[in-house]
N, C-alpha and C positions, 0 to 999 in steps of 0.2 A: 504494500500500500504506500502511494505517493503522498506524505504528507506537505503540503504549504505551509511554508514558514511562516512568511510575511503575515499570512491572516492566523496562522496561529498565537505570534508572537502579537500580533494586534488586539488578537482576544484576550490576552491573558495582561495586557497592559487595560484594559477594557474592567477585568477582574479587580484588580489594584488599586483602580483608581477610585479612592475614596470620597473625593470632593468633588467631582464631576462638573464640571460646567456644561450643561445644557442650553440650547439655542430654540430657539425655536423656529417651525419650518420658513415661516417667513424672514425670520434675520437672517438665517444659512443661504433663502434661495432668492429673497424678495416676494413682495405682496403681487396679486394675478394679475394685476395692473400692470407694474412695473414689467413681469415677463412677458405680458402679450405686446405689449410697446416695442419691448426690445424686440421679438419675433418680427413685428413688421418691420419693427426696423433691416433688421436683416434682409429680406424679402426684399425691401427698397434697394436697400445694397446692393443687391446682387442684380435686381432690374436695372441699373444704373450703368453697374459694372459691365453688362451684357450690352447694353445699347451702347456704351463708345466705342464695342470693338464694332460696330455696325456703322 
């Protein structure tokens, strides 16, 4: 059996860690707002980027 360190050793730092600082989903990823902006924004990006090679 192939053990994974990485997520082993992350688990077990996971275990230890007794004070934990917790985020909440929105601090970690931002509010729905904030990501569907940025998704268009992207989208525009990429329409923009596409039209000057035209």
């Amino acid at each position: 059996m192939k053990i994974n360190w990485q997520a082993f050793l992350k688990g077990m730092g996971n275990i230890f860690n007794l004070f934990p600082s917790y985020k909440t989903y929105e601090e970690q990823f931002g509010t729905d707002e904030e990501r569907l902006a940025s998704d268009w924004k992207k989208v525009g990006d990429d329409f923009r980027n596409a039209m000057e090679k035209f």
